[in-house]
Backbone of each chain as nested JSON, in Angstrom:
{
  "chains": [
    {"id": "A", "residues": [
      {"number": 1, "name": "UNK", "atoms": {"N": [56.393, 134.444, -5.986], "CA": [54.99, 134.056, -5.751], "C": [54.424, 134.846, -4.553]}},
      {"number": 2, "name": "UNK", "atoms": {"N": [53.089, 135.46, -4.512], "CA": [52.821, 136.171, -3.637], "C": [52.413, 135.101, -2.275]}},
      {"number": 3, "name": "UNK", "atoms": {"N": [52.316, 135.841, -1.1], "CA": [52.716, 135.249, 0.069], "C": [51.867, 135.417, 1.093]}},
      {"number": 4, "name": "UNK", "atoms": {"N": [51.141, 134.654, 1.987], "CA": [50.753, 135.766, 2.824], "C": [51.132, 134.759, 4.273]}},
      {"number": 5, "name": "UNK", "atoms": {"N": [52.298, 135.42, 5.089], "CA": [52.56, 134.726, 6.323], "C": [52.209, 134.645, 7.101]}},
      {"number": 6, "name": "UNK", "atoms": {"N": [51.804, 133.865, 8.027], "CA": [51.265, 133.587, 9.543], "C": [52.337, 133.216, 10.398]}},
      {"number": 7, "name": "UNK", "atoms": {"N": [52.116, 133.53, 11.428], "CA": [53.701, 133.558, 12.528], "C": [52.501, 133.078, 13.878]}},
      {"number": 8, "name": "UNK", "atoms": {"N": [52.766, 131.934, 14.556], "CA": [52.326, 131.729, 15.558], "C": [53.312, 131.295, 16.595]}},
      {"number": 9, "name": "UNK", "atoms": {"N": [52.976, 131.913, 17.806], "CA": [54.055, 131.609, 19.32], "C": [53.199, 130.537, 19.924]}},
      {"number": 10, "name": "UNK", "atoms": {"N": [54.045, 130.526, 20.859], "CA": [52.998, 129.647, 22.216], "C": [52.892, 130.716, 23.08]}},
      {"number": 11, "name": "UNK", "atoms": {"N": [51.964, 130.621, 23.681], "CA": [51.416, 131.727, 24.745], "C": [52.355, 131.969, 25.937]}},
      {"number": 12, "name": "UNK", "atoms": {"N": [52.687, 133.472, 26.202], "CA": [53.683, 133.826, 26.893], "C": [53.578, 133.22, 28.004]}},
      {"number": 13, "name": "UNK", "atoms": {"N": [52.246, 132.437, 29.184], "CA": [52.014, 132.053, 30.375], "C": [52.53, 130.494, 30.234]}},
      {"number": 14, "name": "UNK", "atoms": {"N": [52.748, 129.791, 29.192], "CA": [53.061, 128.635, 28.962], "C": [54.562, 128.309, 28.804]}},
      {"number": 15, "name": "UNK", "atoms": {"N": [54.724, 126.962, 29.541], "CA": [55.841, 126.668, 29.103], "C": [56.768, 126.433, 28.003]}},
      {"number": 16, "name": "UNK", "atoms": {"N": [57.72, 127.105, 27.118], "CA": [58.001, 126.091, 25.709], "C": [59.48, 125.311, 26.086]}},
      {"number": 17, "name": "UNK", "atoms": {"N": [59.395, 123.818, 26.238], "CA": [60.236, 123.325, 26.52], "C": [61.836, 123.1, 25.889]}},
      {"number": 18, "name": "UNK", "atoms": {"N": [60.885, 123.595, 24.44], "CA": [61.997, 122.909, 23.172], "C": [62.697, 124.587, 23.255]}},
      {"number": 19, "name": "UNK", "atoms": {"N": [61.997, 125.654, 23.508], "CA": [62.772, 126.956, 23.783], "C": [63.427, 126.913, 24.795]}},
      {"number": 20, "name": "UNK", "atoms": {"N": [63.253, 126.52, 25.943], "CA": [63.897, 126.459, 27.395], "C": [65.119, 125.327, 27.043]}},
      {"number": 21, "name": "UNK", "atoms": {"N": [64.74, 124.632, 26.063], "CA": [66.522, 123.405, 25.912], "C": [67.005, 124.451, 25.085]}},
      {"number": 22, "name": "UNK", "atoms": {"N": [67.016, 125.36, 24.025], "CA": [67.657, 125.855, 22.939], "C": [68.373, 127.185, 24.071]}},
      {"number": 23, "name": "UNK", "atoms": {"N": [67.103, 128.048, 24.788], "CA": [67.777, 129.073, 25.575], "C": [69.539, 128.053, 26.796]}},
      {"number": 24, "name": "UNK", "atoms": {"N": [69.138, 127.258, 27.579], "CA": [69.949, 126.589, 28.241], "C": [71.275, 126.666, 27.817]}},
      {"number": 25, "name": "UNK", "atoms": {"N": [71.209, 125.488, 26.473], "CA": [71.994, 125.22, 26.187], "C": [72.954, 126.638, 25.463]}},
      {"number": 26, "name": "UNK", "atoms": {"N": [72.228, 127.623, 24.587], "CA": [73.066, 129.235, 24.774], "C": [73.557, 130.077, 25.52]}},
      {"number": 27, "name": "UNK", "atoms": {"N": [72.867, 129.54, 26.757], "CA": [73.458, 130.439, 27.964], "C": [74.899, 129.631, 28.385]}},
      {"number": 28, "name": "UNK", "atoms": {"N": [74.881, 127.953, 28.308], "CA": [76.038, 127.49, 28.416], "C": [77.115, 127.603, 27.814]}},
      {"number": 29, "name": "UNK", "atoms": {"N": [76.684, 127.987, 26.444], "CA": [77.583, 128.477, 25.551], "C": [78.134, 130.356, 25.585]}},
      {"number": 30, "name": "UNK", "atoms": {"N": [77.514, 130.879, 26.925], "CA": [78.093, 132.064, 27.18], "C": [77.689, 132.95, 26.52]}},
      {"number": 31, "name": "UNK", "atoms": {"N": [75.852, 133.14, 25.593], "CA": [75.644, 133.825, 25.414], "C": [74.692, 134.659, 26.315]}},
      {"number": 32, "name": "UNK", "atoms": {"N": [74.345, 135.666, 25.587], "CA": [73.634, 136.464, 26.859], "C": [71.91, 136.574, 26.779]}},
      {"number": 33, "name": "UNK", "atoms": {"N": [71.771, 135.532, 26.218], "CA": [70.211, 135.754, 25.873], "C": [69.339, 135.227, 27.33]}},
      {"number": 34, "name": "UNK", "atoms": {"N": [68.419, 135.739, 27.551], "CA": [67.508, 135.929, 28.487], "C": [66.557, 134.621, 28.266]}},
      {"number": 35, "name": "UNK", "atoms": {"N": [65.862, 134.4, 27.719], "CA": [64.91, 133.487, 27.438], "C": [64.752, 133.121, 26.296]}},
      {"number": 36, "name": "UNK", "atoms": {"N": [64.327, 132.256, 25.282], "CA": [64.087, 131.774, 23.924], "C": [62.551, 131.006, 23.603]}},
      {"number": 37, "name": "UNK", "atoms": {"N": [61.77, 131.862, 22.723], "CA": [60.933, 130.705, 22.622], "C": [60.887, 130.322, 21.306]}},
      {"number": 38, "name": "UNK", "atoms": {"N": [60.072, 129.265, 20.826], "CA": [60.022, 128.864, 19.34], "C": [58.619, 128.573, 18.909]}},
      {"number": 39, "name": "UNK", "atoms": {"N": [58.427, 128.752, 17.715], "CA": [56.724, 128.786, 17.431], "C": [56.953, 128.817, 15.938]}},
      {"number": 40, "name": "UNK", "atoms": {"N": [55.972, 129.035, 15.01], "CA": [55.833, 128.579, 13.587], "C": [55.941, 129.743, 12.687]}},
      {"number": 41, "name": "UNK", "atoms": {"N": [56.524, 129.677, 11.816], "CA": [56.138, 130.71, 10.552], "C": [55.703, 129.412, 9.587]}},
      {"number": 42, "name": "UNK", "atoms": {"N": [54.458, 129.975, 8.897], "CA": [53.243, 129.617, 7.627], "C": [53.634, 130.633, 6.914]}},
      {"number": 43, "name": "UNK", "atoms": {"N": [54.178, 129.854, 5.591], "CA": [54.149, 130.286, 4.264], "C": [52.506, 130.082, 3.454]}},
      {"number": 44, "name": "UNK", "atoms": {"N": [51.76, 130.563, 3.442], "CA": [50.84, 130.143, 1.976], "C": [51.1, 131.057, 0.498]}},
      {"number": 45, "name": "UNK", "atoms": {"N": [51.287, 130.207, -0.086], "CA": [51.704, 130.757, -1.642], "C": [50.617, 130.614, -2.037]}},
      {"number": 46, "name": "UNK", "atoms": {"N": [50.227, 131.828, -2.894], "CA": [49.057, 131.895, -3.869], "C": [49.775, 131.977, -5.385]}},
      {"number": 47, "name": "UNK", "atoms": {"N": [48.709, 131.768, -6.306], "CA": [49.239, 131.719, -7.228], "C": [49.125, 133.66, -8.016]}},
      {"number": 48, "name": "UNK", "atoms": {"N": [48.22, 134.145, -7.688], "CA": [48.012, 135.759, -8.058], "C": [47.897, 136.607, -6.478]}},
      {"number": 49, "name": "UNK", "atoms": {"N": [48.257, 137.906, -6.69], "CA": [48.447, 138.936, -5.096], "C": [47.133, 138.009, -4.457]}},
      {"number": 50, "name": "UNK", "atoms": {"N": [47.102, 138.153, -3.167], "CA": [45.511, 137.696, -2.793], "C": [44.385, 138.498, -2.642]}},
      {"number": 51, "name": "UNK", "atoms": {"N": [43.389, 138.907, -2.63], "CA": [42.397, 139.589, -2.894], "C": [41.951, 140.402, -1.056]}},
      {"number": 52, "name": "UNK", "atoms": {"N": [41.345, 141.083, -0.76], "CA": [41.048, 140.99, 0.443], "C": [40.162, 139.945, 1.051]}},
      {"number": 53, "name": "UNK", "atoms": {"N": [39.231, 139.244, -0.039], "CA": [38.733, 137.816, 0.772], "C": [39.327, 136.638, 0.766]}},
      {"number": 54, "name": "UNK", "atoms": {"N": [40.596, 136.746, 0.281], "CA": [41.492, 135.722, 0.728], "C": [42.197, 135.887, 1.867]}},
      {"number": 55, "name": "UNK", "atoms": {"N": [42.155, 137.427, 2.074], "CA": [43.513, 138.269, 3.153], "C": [42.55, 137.544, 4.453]}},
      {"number": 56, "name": "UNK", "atoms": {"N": [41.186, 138.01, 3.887], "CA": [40.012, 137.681, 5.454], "C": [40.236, 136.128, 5.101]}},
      {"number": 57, "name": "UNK", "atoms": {"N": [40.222, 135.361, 4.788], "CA": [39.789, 133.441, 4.484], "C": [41.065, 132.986, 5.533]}},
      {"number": 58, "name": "UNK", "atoms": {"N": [42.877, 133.709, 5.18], "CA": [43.591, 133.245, 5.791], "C": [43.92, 133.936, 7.207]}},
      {"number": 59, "name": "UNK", "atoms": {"N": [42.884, 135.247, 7.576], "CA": [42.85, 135.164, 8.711], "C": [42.088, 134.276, 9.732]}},
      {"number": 60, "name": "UNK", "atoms": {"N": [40.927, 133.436, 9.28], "CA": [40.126, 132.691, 9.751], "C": [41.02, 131.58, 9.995]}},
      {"number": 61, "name": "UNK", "atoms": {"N": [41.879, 130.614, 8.399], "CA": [42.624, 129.834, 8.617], "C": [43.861, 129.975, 9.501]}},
      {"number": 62, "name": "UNK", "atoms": {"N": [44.229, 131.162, 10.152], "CA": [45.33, 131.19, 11.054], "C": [44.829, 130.89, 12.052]}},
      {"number": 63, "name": "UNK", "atoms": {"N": [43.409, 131.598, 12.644], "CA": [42.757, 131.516, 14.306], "C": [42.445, 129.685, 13.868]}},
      {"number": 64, "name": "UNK", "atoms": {"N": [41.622, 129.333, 12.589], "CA": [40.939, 128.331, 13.071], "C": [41.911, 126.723, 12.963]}},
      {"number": 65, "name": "UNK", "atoms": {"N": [42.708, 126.631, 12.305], "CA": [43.214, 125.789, 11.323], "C": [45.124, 125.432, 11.833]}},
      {"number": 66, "name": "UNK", "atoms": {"N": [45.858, 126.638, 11.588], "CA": [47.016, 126.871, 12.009], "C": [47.793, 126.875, 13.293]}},
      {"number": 67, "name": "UNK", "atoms": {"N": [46.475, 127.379, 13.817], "CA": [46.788, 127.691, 15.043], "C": [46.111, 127.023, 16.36]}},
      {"number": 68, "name": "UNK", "atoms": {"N": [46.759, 126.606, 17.871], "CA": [45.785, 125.846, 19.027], "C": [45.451, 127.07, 19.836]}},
      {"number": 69, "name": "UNK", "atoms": {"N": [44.256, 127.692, 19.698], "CA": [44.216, 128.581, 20.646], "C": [44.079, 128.459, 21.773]}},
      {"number": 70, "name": "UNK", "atoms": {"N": [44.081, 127.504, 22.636], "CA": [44.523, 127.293, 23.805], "C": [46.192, 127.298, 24.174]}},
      {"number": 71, "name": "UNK", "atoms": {"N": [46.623, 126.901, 23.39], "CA": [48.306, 127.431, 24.005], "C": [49.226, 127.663, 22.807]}},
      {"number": 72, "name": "UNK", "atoms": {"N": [48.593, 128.694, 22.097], "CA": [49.275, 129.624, 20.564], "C": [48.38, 130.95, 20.404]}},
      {"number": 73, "name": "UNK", "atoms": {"N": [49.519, 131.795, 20.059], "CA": [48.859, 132.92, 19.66], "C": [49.159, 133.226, 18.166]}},
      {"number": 74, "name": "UNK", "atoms": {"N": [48.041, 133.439, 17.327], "CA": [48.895, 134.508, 16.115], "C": [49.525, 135.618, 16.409]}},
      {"number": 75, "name": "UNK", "atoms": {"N": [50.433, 135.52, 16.386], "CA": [51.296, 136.911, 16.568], "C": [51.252, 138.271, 15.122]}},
      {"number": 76, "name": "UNK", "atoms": {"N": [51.532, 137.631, 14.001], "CA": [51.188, 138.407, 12.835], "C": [50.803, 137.691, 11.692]}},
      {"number": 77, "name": "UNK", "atoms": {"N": [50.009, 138.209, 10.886], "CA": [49.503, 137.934, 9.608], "C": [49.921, 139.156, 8.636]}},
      {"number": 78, "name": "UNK", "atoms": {"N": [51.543, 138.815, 7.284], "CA": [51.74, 139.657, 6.838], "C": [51.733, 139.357, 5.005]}},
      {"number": 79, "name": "UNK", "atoms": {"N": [51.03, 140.221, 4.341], "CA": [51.169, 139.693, 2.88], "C": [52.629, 140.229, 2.067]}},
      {"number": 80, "name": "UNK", "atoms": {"N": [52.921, 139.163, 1.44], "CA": [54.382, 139.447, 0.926], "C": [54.042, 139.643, -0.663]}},
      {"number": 81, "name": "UNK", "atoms": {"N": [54.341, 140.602, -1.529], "CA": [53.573, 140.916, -3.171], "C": [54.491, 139.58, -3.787]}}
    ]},
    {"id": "B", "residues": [
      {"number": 1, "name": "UNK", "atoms": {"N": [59.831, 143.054, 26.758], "CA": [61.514, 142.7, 26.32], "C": [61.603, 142.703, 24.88]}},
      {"number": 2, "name": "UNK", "atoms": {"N": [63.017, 142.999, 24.915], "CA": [63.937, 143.254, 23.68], "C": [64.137, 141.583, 23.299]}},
      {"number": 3, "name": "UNK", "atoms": {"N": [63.941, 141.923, 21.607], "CA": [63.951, 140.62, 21.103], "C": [64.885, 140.862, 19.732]}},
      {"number": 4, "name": "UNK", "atoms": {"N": [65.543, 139.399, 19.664], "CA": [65.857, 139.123, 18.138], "C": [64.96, 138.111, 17.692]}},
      {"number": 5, "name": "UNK", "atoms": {"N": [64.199, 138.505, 16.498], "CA": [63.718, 137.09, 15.738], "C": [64.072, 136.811, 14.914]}},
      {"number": 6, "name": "UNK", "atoms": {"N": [64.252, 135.329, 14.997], "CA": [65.558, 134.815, 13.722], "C": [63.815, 133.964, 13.216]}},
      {"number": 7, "name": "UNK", "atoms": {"N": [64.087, 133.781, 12.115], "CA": [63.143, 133.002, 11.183], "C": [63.63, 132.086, 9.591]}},
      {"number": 8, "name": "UNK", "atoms": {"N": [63.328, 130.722, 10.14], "CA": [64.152, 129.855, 9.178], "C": [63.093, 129.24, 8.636]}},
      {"number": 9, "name": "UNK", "atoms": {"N": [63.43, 128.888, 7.881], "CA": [62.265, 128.35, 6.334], "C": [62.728, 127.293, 5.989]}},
      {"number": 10, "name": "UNK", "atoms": {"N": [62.208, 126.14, 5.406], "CA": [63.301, 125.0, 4.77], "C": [63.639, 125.422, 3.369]}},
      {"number": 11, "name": "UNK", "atoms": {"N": [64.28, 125.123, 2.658], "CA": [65.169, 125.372, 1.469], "C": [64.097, 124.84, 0.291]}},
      {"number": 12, "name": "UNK", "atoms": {"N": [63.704, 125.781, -0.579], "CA": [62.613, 125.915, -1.825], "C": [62.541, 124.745, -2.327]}},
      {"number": 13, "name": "UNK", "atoms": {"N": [63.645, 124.099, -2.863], "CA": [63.941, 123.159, -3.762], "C": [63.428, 122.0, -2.974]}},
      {"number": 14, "name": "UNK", "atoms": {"N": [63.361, 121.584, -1.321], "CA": [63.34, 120.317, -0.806], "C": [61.647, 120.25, -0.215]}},
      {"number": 15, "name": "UNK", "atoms": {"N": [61.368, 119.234, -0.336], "CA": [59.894, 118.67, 0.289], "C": [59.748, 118.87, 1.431]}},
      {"number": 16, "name": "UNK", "atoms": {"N": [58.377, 119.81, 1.864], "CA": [58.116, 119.959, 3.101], "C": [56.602, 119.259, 3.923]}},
      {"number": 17, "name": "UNK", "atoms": {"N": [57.203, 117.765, 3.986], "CA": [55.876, 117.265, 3.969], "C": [54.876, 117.587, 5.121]}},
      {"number": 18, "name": "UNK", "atoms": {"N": [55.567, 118.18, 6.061], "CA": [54.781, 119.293, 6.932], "C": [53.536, 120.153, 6.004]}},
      {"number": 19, "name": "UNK", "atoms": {"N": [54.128, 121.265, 5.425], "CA": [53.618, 122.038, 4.692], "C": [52.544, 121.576, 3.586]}},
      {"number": 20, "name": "UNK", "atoms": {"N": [53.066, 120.423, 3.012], "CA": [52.169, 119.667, 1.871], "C": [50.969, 119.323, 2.49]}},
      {"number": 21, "name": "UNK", "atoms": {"N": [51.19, 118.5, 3.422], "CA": [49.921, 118.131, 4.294], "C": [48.831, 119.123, 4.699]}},
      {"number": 22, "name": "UNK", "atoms": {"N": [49.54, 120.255, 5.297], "CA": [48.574, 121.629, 5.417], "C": [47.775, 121.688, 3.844]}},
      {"number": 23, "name": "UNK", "atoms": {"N": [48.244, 122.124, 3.13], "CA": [48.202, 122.84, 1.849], "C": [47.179, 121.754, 1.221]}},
      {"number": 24, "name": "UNK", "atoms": {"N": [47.313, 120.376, 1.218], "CA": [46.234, 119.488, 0.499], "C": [45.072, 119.89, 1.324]}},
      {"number": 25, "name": "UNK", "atoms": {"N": [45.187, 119.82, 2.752], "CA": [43.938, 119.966, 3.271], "C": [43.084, 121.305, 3.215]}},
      {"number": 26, "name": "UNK", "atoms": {"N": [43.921, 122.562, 3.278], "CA": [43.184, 123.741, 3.072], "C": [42.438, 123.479, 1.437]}},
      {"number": 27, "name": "UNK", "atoms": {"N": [43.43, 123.049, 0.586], "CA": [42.802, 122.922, -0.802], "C": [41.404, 122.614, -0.606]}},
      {"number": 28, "name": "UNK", "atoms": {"N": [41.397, 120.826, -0.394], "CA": [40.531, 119.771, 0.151], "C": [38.957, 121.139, 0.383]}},
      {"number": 29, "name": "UNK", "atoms": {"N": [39.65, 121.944, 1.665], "CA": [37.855, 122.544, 2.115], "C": [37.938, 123.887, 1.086]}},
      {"number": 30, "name": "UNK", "atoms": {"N": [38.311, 123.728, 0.132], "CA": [37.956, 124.952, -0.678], "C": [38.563, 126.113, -0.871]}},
      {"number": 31, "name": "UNK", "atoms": {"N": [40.012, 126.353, 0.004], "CA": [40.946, 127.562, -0.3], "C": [41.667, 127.687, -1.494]}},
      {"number": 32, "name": "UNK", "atoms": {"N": [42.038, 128.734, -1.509], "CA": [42.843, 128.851, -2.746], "C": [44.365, 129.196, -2.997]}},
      {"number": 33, "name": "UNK", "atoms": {"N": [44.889, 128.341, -1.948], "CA": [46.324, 128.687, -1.609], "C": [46.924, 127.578, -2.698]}},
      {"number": 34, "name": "UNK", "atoms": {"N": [48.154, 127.932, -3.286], "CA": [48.556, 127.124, -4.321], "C": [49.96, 126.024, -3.345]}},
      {"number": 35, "name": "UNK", "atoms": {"N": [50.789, 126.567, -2.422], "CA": [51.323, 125.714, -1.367], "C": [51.382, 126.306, -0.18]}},
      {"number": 36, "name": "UNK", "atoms": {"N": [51.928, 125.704, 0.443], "CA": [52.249, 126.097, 2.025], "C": [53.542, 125.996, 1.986]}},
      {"number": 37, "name": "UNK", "atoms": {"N": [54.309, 126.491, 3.012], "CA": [55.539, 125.74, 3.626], "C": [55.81, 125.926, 5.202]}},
      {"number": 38, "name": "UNK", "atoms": {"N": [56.051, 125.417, 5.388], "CA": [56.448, 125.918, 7.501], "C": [57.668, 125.794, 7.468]}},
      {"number": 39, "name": "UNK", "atoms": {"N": [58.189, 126.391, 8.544], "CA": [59.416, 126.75, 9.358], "C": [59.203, 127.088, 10.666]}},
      {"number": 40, "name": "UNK", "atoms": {"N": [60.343, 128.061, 11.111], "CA": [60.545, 127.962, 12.728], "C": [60.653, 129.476, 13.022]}},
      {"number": 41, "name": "UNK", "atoms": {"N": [59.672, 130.334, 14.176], "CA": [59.955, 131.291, 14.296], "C": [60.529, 131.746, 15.437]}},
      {"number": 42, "name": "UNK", "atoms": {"N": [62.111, 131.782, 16.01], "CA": [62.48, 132.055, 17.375], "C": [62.53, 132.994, 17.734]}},
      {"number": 43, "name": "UNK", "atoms": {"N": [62.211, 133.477, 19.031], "CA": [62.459, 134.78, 19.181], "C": [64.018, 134.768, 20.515]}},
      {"number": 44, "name": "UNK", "atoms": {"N": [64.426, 135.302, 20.64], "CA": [66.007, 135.605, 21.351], "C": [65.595, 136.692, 22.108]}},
      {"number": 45, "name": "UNK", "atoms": {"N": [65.109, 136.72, 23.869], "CA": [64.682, 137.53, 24.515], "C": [66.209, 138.229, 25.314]}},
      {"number": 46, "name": "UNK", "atoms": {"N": [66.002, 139.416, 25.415], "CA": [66.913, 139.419, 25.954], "C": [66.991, 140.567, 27.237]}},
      {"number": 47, "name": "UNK", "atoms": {"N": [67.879, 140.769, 28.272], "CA": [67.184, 141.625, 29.513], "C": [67.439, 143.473, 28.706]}},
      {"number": 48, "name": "UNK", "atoms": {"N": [68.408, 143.558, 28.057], "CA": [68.369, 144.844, 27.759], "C": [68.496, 145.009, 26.068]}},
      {"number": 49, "name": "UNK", "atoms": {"N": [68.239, 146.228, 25.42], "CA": [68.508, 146.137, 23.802], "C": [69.39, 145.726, 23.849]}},
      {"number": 50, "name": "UNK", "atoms": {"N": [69.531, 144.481, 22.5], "CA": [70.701, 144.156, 21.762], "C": [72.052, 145.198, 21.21]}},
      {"number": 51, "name": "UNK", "atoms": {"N": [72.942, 144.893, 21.559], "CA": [74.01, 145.625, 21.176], "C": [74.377, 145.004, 19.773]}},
      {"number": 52, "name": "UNK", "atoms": {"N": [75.331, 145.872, 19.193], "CA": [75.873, 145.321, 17.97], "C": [76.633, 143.885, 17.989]}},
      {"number": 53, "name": "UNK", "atoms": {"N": [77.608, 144.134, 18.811], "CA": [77.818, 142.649, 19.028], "C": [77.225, 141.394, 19.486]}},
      {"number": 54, "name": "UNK", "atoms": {"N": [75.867, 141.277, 19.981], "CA": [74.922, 140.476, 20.38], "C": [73.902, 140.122, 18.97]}},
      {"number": 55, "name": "UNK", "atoms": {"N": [73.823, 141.205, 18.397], "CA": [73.126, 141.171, 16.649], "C": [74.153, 140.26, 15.778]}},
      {"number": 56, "name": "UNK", "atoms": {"N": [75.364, 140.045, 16.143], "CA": [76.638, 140.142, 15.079], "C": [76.406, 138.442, 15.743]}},
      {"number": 57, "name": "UNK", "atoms": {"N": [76.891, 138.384, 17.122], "CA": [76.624, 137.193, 17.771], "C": [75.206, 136.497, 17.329]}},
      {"number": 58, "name": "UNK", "atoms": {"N": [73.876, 136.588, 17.573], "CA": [72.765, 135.958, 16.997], "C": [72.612, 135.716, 15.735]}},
      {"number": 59, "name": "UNK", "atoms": {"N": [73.173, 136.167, 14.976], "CA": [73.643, 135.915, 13.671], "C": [74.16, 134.785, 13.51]}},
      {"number": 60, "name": "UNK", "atoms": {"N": [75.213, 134.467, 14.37], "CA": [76.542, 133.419, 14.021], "C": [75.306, 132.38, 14.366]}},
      {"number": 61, "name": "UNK", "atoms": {"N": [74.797, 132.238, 16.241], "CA": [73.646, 131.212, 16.585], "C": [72.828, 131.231, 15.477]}},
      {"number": 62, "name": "UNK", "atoms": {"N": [72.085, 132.172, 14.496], "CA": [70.904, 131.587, 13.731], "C": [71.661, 130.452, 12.732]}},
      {"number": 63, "name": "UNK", "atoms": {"N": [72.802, 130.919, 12.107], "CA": [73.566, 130.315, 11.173], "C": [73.57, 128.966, 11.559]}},
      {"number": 64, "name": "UNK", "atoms": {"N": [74.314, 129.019, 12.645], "CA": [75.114, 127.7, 13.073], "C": [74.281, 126.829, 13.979]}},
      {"number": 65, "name": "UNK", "atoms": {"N": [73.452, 127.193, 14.406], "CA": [73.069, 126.936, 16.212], "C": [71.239, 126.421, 15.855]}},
      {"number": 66, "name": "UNK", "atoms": {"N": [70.949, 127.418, 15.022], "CA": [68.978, 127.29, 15.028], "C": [68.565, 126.831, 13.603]}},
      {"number": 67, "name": "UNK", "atoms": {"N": [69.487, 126.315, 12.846], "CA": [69.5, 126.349, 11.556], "C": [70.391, 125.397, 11.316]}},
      {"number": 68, "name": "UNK", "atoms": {"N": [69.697, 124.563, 9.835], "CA": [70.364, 122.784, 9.457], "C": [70.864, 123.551, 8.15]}},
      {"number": 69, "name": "UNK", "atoms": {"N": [71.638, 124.361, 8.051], "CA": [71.936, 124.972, 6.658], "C": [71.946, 123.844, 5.34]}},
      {"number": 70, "name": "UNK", "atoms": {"N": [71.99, 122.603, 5.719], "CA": [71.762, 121.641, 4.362], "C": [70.284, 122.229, 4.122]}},
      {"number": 71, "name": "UNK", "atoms": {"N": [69.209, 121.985, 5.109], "CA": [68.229, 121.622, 4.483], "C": [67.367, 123.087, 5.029]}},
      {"number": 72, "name": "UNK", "atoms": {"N": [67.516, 124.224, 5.374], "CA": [66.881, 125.15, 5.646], "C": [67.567, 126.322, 5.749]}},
      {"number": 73, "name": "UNK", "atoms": {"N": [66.861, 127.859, 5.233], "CA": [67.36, 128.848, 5.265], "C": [66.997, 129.886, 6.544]}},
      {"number": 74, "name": "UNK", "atoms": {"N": [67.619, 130.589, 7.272], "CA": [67.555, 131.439, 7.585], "C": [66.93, 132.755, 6.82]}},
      {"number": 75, "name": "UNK", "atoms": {"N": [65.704, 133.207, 6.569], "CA": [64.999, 133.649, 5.835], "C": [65.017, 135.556, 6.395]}},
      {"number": 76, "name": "UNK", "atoms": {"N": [65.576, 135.52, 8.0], "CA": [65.244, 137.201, 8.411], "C": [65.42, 137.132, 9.872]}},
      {"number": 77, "name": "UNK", "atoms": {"N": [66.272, 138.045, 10.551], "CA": [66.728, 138.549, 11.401], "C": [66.325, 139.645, 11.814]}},
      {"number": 78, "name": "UNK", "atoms": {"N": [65.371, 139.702, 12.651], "CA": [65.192, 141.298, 13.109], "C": [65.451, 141.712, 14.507]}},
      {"number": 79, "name": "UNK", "atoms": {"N": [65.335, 143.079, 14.694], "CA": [65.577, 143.182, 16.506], "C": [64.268, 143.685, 16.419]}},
      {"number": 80, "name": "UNK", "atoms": {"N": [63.691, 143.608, 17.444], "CA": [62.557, 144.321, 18.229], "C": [62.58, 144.928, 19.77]}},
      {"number": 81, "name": "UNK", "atoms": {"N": [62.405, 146.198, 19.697], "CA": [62.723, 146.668, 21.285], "C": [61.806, 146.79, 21.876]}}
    ]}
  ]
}
């Protein structure tokens, strides 16, 4: 089914807490990761490829809908055939 | 910074009443998305590029560590430098 993904973070100046317990607890476990954050991947399934005014509709629905633009960024919007 | 992003999806077959909820409501104002689904997008910061064994290692963590393998897939692993 064609795809078109939205990937949203939390904003790099913000805290993510639930990343800061996941990074912690890996570093206790002796890995070497630096920091961790966590944020969303959006699946929308269409039923046919999407058109370019759907490509534009679910860029609106990522800024307006998906996403808090006060402490989230879209990071990418990618269509999958 | 150098990143791994691990990205997990829940498993096709199981209810994502996260996702459903999105998906009625975009319907609801008039889109034309046939479902949604959400998942989790982490990113694994790290102070210098990932080495092979740190790729080989984030691997094992997405598997085991960031991921309910009953009920969700690990969908894509990438590095970013």
């Amino acid at each position: 089914m064609p795809k078109i993904i939205v990937e949203v973070m939390p904003k790099a100046d913000l805290l993510d807490p639930q990343g800061k317990a996941v990074g912690n607890s890996l570093k206790r476990a002796g890995h070497s990761v630096a920091t961790v954050r966590i944020g969303k991947r959006i699946e929308l399934h269409y039923a046919n490829t999407p058109t370019a005014a759907e490509l534009e509709a679910a860029k609106q629905i990522a800024a307006d809908f998906l996403s808090n633009g006060v402490i989230e960024d879209v990071v990418s919007i990618t269509v999958e055939a």
